[in-house]
C-alpha positions as CSV (number, residue, x, y, z in Angstrom):
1,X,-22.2,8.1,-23.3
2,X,-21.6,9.9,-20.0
3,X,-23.2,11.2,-16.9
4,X,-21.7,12.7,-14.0
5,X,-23.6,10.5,-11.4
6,X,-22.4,7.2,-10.0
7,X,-23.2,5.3,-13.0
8,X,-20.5,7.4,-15.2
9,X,-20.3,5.8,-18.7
10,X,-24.3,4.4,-19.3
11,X,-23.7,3.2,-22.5
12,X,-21.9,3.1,-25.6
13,X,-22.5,4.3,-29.3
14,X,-21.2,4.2,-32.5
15,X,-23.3,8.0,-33.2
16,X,-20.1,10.2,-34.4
17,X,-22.4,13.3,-34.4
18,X,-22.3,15.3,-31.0
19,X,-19.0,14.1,-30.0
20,X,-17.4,16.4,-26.8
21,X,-13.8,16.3,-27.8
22,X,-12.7,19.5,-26.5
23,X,-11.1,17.3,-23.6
24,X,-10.0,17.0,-20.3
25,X,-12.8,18.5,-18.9
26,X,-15.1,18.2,-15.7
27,X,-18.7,17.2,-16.0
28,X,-21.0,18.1,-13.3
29,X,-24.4,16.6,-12.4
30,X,-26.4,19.6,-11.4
31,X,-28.9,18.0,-9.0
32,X,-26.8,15.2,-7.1
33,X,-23.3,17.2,-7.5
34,X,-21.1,14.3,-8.3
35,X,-18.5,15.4,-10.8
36,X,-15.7,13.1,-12.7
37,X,-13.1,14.1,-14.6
38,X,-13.1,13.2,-18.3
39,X,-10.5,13.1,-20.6
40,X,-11.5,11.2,-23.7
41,X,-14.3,12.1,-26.3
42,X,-17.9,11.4,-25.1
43,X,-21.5,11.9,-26.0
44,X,-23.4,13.8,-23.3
45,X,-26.8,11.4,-22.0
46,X,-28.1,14.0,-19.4
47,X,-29.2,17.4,-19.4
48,X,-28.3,18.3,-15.7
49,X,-24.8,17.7,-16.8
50,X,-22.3,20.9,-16.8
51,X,-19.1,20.5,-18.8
52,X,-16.5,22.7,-17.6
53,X,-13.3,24.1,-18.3
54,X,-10.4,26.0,-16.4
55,X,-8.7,28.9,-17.7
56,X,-4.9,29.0,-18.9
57,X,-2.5,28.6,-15.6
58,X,-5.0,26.5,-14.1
59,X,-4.6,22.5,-13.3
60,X,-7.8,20.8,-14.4
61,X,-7.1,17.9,-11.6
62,X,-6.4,20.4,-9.1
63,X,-10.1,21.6,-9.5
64,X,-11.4,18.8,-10.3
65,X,-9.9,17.2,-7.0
66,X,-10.9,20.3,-5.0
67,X,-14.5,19.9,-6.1
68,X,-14.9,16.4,-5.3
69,X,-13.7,16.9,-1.6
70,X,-16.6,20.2,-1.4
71,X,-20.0,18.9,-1.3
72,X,-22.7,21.4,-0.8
73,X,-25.8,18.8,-1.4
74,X,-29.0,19.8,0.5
75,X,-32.3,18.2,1.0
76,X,-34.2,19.5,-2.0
77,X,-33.8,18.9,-5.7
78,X,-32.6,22.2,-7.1
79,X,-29.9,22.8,-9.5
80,X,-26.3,23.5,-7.9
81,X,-24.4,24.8,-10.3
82,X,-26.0,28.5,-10.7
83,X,-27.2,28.6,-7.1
84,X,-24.0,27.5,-4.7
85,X,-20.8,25.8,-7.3
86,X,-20.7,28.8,-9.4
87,X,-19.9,31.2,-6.6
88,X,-17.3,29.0,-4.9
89,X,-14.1,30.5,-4.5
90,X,-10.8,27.7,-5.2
91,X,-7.8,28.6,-3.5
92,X,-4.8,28.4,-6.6
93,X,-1.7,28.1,-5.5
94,X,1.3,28.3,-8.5
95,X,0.3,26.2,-11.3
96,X,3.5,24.2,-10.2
97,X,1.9,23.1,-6.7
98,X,-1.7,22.8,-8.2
99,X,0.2,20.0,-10.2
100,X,1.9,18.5,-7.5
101,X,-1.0,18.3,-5.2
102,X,-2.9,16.6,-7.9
103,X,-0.1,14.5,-8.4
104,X,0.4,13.4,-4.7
105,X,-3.4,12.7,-4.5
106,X,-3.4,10.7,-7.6
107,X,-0.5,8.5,-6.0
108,X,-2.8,7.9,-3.2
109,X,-5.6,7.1,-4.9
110,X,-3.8,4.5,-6.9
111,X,-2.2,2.9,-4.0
112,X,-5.8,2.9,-2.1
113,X,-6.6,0.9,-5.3
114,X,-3.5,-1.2,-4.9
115,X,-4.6,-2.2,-1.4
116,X,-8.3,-2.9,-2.0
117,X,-7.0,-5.0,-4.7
118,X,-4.9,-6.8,-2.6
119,X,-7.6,-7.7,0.2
């Protein structure tokens, strides 16, 4: 069982009725706008939570890096998605550099990991 905010997974279930399998996806939390990207089945726990898609020609890591980097989070407890992340214009470059960003950032991630590990 998923939510978007820092907690993530918030439990587990052995419920095989109102799986999400339609994966990778992004799931959105609509009031804190902290976003993950999910690519294995999961039962949604949270209804501020917006799963979403990308079109054909359109890296899912791309977006989902570009969204974590914009954060548009104000002081009052509104919903974000319909209001300011719905309008949001991403820049797409070729689907071949939308893969090779996300690749280059996931590198970095992993060797951020590697040296926290390490410490």
């Amino acid at each position: 069982m998923l939510t978007a905010g820092k907690s993530f997974v918030i439990g587990h279930t052995k419920e095989t009725a109102g799986v999400f399998n339609k994966v990778p996806v992004i799931i959105f939390d609509d009031f804190t706008t902290d976003s993950k990207y999910v690519d294995f089945p999961f039962k949604v726990k949270s209804s501020a939570m917006k799963i979403l898609h990308v079109k054909n020609g359109v890296n899912i890591r791309y977006v989902y890096y570009f969204m974590s980097i914009t954060r548009l989070v104000g002081k009052t407890h509104k919903r974000y998605w319909i209001s300011e992340y719905s309008k949001l214009d991403i820049p797409l470059p070729p689907y071949n550099e939308q893969c090779r960003i996300a690749d280059a950032i996931e590198r970095i991630n992993n060797r951020i990991d590697d040296i926290a590990e390490a410490l």
